[in-house]
N, C-alpha and C positions, 0 to 999 in steps of 0.2 A: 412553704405554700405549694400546694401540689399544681401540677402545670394540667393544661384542660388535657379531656378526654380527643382522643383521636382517633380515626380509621386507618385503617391498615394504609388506604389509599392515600389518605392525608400524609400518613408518615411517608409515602413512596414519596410521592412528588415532591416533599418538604425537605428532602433525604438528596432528593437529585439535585437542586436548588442550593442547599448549603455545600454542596460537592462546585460549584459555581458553573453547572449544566444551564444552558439557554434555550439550546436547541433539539428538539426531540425530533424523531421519523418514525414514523409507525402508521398503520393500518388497527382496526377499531371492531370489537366484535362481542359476541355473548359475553366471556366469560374475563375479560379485561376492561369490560364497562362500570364498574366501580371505580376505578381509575381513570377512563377516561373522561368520568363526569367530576373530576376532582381538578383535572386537568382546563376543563372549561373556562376555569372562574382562575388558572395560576398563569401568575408572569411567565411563562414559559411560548417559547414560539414552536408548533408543532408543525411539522410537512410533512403532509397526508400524500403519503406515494399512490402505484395505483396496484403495487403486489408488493410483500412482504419482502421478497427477495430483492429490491429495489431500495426497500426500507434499511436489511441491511446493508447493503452497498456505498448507499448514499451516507449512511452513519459514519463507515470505513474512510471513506472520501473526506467528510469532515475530519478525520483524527488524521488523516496522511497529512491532512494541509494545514492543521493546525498545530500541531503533536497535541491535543487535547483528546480526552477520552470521549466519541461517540458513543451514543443512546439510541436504541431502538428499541419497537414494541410493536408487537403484536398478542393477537392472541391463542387460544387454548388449539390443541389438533393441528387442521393443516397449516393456520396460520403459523403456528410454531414453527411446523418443519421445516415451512418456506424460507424461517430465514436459516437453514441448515448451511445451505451451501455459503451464503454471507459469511456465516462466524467461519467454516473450514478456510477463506478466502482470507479472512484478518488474522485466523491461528497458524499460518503457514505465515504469514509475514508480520508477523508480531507486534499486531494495530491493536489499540487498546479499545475495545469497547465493551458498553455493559446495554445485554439485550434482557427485556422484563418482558415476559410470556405469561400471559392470561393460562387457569387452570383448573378443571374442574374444581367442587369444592374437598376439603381435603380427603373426605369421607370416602368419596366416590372415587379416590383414585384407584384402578386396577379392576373397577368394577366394568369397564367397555363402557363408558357414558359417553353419552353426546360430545362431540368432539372432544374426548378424553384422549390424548398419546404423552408415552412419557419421555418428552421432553429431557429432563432430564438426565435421561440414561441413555436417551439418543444423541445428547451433545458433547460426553464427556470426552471423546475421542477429539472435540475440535475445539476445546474452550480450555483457556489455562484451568481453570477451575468453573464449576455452577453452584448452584443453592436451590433446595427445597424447602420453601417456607410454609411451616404448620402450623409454627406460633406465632401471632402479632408481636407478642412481646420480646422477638428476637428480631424483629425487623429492620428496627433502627441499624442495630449492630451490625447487621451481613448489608445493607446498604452501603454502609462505611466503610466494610470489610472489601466488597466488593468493588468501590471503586481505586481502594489500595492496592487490590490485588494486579488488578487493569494494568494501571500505570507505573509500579514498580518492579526495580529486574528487568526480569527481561518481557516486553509488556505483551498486551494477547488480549482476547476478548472474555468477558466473564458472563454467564447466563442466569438469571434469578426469575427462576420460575414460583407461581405468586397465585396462590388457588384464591377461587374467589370469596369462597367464606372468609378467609385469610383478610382479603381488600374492604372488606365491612368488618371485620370484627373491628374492636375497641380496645384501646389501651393508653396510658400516658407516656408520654415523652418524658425521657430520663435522659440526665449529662449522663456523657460516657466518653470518657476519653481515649488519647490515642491506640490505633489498632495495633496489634500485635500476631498478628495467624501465626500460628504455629509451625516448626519449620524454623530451618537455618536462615537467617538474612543474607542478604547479597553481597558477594564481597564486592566492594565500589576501589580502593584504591591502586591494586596492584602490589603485589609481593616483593617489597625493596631489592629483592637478591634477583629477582626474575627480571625486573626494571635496569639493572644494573648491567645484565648480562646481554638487554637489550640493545643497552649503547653501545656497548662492546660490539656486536657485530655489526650494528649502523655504521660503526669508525671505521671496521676493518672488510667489510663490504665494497667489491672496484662494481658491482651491474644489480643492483638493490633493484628490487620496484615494490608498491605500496600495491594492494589488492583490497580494495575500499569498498564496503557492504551495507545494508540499509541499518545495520546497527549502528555505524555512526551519525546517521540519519536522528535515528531514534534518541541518541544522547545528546542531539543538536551540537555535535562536538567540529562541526564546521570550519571555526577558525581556528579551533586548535591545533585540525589537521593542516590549512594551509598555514600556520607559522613554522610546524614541521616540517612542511614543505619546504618552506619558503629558505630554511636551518639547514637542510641535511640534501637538497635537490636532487632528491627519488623522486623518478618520474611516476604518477597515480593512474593505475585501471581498476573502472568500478565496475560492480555489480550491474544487474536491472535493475535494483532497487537502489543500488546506490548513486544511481546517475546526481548531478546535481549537487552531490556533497563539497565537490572540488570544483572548479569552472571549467567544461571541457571547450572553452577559448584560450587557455592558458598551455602554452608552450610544452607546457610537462603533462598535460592531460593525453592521456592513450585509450581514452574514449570505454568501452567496453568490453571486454575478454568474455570470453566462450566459446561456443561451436555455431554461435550467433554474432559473433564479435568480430573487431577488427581486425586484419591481419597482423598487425604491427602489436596489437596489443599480445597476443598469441605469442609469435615470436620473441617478444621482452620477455615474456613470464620464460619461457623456456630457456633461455639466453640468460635469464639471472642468476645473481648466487647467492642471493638474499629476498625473501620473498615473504614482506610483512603486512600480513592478514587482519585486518582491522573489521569489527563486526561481520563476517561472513561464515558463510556452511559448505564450505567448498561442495557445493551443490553437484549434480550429477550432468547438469546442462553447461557448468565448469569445468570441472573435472572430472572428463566422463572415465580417464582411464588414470588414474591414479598412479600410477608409475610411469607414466609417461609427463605427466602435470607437474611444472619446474622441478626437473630429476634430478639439477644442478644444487639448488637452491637449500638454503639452511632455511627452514621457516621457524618463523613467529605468529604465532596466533593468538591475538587477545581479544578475549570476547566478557560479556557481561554473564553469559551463561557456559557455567565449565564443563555443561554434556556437552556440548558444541564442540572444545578441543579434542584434538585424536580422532573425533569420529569417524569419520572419512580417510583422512592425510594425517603420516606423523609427522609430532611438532617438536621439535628440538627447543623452542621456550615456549613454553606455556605462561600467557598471565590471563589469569582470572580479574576483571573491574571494570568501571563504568570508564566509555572509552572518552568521555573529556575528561574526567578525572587524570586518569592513566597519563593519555596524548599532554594533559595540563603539565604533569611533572616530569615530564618525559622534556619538555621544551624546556625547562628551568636546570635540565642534568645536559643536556646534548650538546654540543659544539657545531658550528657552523662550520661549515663543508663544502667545496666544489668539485664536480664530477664531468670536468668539459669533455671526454672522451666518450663516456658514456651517452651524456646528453648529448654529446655529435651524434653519436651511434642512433640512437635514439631517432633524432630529425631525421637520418637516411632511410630508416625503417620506415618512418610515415612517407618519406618519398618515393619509396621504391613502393611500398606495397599501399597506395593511397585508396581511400573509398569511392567505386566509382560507379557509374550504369551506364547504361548505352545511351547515347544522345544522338537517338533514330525519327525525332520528329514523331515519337509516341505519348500521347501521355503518359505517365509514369508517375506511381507514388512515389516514387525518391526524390524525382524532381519536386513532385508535390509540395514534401515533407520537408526540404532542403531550401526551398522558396519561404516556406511559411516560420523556417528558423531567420533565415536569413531579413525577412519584414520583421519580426519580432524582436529578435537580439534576448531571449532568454526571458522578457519582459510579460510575458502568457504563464497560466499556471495550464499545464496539458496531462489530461487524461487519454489514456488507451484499452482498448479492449486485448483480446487475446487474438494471435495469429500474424502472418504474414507484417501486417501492419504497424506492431508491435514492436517488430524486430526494425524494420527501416524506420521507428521513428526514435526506435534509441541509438541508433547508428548517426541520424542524417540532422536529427533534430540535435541541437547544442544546449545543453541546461547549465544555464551557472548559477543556480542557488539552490541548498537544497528545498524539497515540499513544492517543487516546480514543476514535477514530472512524476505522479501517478499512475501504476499499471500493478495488477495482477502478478506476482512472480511463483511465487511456490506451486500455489492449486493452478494457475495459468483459466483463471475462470471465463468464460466467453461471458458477455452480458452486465461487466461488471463496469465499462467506460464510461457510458453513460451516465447511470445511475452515482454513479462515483464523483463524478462530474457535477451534477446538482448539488451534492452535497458540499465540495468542495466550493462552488459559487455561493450556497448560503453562508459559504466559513471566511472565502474571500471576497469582501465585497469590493476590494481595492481591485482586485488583479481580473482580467480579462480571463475565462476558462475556454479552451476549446477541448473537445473529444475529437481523438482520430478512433475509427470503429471500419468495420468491413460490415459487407452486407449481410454475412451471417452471422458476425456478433452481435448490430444491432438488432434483430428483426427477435431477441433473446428476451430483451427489456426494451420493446417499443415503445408500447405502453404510456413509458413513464416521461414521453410528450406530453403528457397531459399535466402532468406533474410540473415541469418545465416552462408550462403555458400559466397553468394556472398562479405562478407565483412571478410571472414572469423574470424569470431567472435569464442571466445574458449568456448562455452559452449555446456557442458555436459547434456544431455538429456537421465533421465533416466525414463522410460514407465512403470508404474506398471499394466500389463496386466493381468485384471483376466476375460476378455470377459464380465463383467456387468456393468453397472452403481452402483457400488458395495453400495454406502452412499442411494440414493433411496431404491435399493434392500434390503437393511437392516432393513429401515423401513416399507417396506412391510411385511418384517418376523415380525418385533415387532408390527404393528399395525394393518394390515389387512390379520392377519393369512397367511401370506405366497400367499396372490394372487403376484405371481412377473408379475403385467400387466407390459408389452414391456421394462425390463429395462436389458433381455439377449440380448447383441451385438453376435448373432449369426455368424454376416459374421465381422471380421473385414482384413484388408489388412495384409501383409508379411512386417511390420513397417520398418525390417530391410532394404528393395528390396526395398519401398518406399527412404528411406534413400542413398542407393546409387544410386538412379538415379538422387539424387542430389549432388554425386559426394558425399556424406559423410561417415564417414566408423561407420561401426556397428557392433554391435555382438550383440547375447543370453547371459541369463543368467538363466540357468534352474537347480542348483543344488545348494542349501546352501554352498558346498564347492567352490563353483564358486566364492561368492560374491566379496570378499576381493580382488582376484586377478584382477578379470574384473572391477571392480571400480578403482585398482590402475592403470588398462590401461589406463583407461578412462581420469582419471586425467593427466595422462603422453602422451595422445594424442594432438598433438599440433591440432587448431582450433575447429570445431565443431562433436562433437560423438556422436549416439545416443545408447543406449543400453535398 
């Protein structure tokens, strides 16, 4: 019996649906209105941002805090392009999502139409993969394909761009079974002889440390790594993306390493002789000078993606595989170990080089940030924008789970907290969300107040206003002698007065004895606050 006739649009939505999508984010327009009147009448819960670039962000935010693949849409032109910088934000930290882009109809591509841009050949540079859809009768297929493509490996954002003759046309729905794209599969378990070679130096290792990256994040391989911990007592420094994979309340935690990191973290890495790389890209805001970045140190680098090994740093083992997998049988071959000299060593470092600021009766983000972990205990899901801000709340702020601590790392996107934020409170409805933001990240995606209002979403937005582009202005002090070219915000708006004309309540916070009280309103304010 043949199965009914359908629209392109029917198959999209019916497509996202059997992928077990709930939640959509998008902005609505000419040439994705076949869609989104299909949209109307399906189980799907959609949040209407109030720009495109919000749309994706908010989608990203979803898939950080859930590891589930975000959905976003807009439409044909600039709504396309808007979400440009979204996907380069998810393809540099390898967030899974699939964005559907309204599109002229197929004819008319390349002809200059009405919000015609090709989309497609503008995203390829930031999306694991995209899709030009011509024929309905391939729909079904690159649906499936695409959100395979998302979440498997090493994950990333996929684009399905979707003309709109394409979204009316008609066709039947066909079984089709499992995807196969084309291309080598991923290796997942680790190379026995590469695994082997790794306990080997684990046992003969005296000052190991673990360098821990949003790839184990991504493999939710959490407990695997602390039973390795727990086995082999190498102390763990993570990435910015990897904050929260390990508990940094736990004695062995050395909090964040880089040229933004701890001291103590900095000095282990340099100080080791064993230095095992778990999901990371030894990044350039890590390892900016590579022969100087643990010179000591035999590394191990296992990642899920084998361009990643070598690239940067050489690795004396190489394992390619998914890193619970990997870390699973790695706990089943390893022996339990103790390293009391080490881990003495270790405590002196954090006490001798401890994290600190001045306690001059200023207010201070540190204090801020450092108040707002200390009421929390890791129990908040926290988003950040880019900058200054960023940096002290991955210092000062304590994450012990991962998907608890959200931020921008590769593109270092301004305007992405917020928006990141909502998304995440529609994914968490258990966990309290707050945004830390500066006043020039927020004022990027203000906007999407309104977004926040209107769904009444509970999260806390808190503004660290110092009137600068504070992370630029800082290196203008360290590098160009103090020329601070255009990074004072001279004029900025009454954030609060902005805030309640979208109906949201607000306050100041201008006295260090202020903090503790106005953060616990904050939290005890039902929906959205900004302070």
């Amino acid at each position: 019996m043949n199965s009914k006739l359908m629209t392109g649009a029917q198959i999209l939505v019916q497509g996202l649906m059997d992928e077990g999508i709930t939640h959509v984010f998008g902005y609505p327009g000419g040439a994705i209105m076949p869609t989104y009147d299909v949209i109307y009448d399906a189980p799907l819960t959609h949040i209407l941002t109030r720009h495109e670039q919000g749309a994706a962000h908010a989608a990203d935010g979803y898939a950080r805090a859930t590891g589930r693949v975000g959905v976003c849409i807009a439409t044909s032109g600039p709504g396309a392009t808007n979400l440009v910088t979204g996907l380069s934000t998810a393809h540099m930290d390898s967030v899974p999502l699939v964005a559907i882009t309204g599109q002229v109809p197929a004819s008319m591509i390349g002809n200059d139409s009405f919000q015609g841009a090709d989309i497609y050949g503008i995203s390829i540079p930031v999306t694991k993969y995209n899709y030009l859809v011509k024929d309905v009768r391939n729909l079904q297929h690159t649906v499936k394909e695409a959100f395979y493509v998302a979440r498997t490996g090493r994950k990333g954002p996929v684009l399905i761009d979707f003309p709109k003759d394409v979204q009316s046309a008609k066709t039947r729905l066909r079984k089709i079974g499992p995807v196969r794209p084309p291309g080598r599969p991923s290796l997942t378990e680790g190379h026995p002889r590469q695994l082997k070679a790794m306990v080997a130096a684990v046992k003969q290792a005296r000052r190991p440390v673990i360098y821990a990256g949003g790839g184990l994040v991504a493999s939710e391989a959490g407990p695997e790594l602390a039973e390795f911990v727990a086995l082999t007592k190498i102390p763990v420094t993570t990435t910015l993306l990897g904050k929260g994979i390990f508990s940094e309340m736990d004695s062995l935690s050395l909090g964040m390493l880089g040229m933004h990191g701890t001291k103590y973290a900095n000095h282990a890495i340099y100080e080791s002789d064993l230095l095992i790389a778990l999901g990371v890209r030894f990044d350039d805001r890590v390892a900016g000078n590579v022969k100087k970045f643990a010179p000591l140190a035999k590394v191990v680098h296992v990642d899920i993606d084998p361009a990643e090994i070598g690239k940067r740093v050489a690795v004396d083992i190489p394992v390619v595989g998914n890193l619970k997998t990997v870390l699973g049988t790695l706990n089943r071959m390893i022996e339990a170990t103790g390293r009391k000299r080490w881990i003495e060593h270790i405590a002196r470092l954090k006490k001798d080089l401890p994290l600190a600021f001045p306690d001059d009766g200023k207010l201070r983000p540190q204090h801020i940030i450092r108040t707002l972990s200390d009421m929390t205990r890791g129990e908040i899901l926290l988003t950040t924008d880019v900058g200054q801000h960023q940096m002290w709340a991955a210092l000062y702020y304590q994450t012990v789970e991962p998907r608890r601590f959200i931020t921008s790392g590769g593109a270092g996107t301004m305007g992405f907290g917020f928006p990141a934020a909502i998304g995440a409170s529609v994914a968490r409805t258990d966990l309290p969300v707050v945004t830390l933001t500066g006043d020039g990240s927020f004022q990027m995606c203000i906007q999407e107040l309104a977004t926040a209002r209107m769904y009444n979403l509970p999260v806390k937005i808190f503004i660290m206003n110092n009137g600068y582009l504070g992370m630029v202005r800082q290196w203008q002090e360290i590098f160009h002698d103090r020329r601070y070219s255009h990074t004072c915000l001279s004029f900025n708006p009454d954030f609060c007065k902005v805030a309640e004309g979208y109906e949201i309540p607000a306050f100041r916070v201008t006295e260090p004895s202020e903090v503790q009280r106005k953060i616990d309103r904050a939290l005890n304010t039902d929906g959205p606050v900004l302070v």
